[in-house]
N, C-alpha and C positions, 0 to 999 in steps of 0.2 A: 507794384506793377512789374518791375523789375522780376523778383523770387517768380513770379507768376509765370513770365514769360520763359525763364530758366524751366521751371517745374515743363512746361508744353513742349520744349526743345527736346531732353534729355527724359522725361518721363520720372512718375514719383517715386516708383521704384529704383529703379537706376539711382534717385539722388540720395536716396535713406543708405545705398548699400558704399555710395561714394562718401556721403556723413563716415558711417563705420571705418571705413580704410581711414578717409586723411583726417579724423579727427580722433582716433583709437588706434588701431591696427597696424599704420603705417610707423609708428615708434614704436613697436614692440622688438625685443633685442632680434638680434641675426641669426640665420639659421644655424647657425656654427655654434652658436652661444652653449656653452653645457644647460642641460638639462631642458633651459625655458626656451631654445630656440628652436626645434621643431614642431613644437604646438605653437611657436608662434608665423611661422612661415605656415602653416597649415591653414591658421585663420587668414591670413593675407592672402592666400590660396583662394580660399572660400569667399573671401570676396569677389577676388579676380574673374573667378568662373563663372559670376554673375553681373559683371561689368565688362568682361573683353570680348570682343567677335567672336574669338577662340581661344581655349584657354586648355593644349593639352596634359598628359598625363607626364607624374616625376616632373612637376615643375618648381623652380626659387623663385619669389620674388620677395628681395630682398628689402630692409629697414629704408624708410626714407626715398625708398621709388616714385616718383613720378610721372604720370601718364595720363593727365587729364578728368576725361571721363570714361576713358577704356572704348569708348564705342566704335573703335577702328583700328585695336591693337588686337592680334594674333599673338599666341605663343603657342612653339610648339613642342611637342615629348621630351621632357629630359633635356629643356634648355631652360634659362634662367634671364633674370633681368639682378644687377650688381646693385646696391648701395650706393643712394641717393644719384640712381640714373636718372634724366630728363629728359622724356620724349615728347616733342610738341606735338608729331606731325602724326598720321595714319601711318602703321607699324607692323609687315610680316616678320615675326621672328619662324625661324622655321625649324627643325630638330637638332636636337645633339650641340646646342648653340651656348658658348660661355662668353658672359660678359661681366668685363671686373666695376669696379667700385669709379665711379662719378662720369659716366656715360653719358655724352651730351648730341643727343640730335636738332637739328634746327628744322622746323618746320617752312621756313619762308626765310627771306634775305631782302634786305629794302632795297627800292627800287632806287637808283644812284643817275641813268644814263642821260639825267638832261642837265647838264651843265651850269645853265642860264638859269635854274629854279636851287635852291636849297633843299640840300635831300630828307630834312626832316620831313619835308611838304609836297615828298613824293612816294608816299605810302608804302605798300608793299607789294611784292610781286608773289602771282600764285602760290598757294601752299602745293607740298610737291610729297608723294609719300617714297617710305624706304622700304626696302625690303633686303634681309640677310637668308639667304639659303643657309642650306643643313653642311653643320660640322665646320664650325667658325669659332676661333676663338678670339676674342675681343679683348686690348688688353686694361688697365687702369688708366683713368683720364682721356680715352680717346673723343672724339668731339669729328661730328658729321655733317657736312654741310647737307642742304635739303636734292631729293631725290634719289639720294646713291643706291648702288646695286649693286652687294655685297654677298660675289658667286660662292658657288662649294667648294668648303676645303680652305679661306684665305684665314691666314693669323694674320692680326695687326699688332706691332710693336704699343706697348704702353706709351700717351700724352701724342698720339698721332694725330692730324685733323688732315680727314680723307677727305679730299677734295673734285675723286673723279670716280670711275669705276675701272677696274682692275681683272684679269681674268683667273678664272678658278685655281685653288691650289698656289697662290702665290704668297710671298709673306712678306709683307706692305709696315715703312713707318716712319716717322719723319713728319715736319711741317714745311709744307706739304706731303704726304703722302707719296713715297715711291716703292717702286719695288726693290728688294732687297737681294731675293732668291725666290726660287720656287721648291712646290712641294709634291711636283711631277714626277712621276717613277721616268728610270732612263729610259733612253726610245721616244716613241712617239703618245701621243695623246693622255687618258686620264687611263687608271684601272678599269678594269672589265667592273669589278663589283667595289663601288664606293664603303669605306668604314659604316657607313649610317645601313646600308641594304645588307651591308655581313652581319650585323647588330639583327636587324630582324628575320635575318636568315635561320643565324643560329638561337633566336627565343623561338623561331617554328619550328626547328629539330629539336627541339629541348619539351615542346609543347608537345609533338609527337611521341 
């Protein structure tokens, strides 16, 4: 009853192509690896494209990723998921996006605020989704509480656990999470034209 009921949620296809990654695919060495590591991020590719919302072009996803069933994760152009990252929750990753090795999002946080009950025996609160804009770099061990909104442009320092959301270009790390510096040109406001839009600027002049 149980498998049955799994098979009508997620669909039989979906579950053959999830068997493949986390019972095959998802140990296969890292893309770095000489020689067997780009056919093997190819196949894990080739899964993904068949298991996530969206799944763009020049993508990593690396050994030992975690994600579910992919049916509410995004990736996008030329950004990656690190080595043995865990995503619980619904996931925009969006372009140009680096993230290192043991990436922890939380999809929900237990409910705590009644005092007079035991919080084992107060379940959970909302699952909350994340979303990282384009040209972010992530660094090893960071760990995200649920819902964050992670603008254009922020680096986080390695083993940070971001706990709020932070404004574009800044470079965030710490536990908690603070700001360190930014990565604002001087004067006022962001660049006319972001690193991600000069990227496809100059592939259209190059294409032209």
């Amino acid at each position: 009853m149980k498998l049955r009921k799994l098979i009508r949620a997620i669909g039989c296809k979906r579950l053959c192509f999830m068997l493949l990654y986390y019972g095959c695919f998802r140990y296969f060495p890292r893309s770095s690896f000489p020689l067997l590591g780009a056919p093997s991020n190819r196949l894990r590719c080739w899964c993904c494209r068949r298991l996530f919302r969206k799944c763009g072009r020049h993508v990593t996803v690396e050994r030992m990723a975690f994600f579910g069933s992919g049916l509410n994760v995004e990736l996008g152009d030329h950004s990656g998921m690190g080595r043995n990252c865990f995503v619980q929750s619904s996931i925009v990753i969006s372009a140009h996006v680096m993230i290192g090795p043991n990436f922890y999002i939380h999809a929900r946080n237990h409910a705590y605020e009644d005092s007079m009950r035991l919080v084992r025996e107060q379940g959970y609160k909302p699952a909350q989704p994340t979303v990282i804009e384009d040209d972010v770099w992530i660094g090893r061990d960071c760990m995200f509480t649920p819902g964050r909104h992670i603008r254009k442009g922020i680096v986080i320092a390695a083993r940070s656990v971001v706990t709020k959301d932070f404004e574009a270009y800044s470079v965030i790390g710490g536990n908690p999470a603070c700001v360190i510096k930014t990565r604002r040109p001087l004067g006022n406001g962001v660049p006319s034209e972001s690193p991600v839009e000069a990227h496809h600027n100059r592939r259209g002049h190059d294409d032209g």
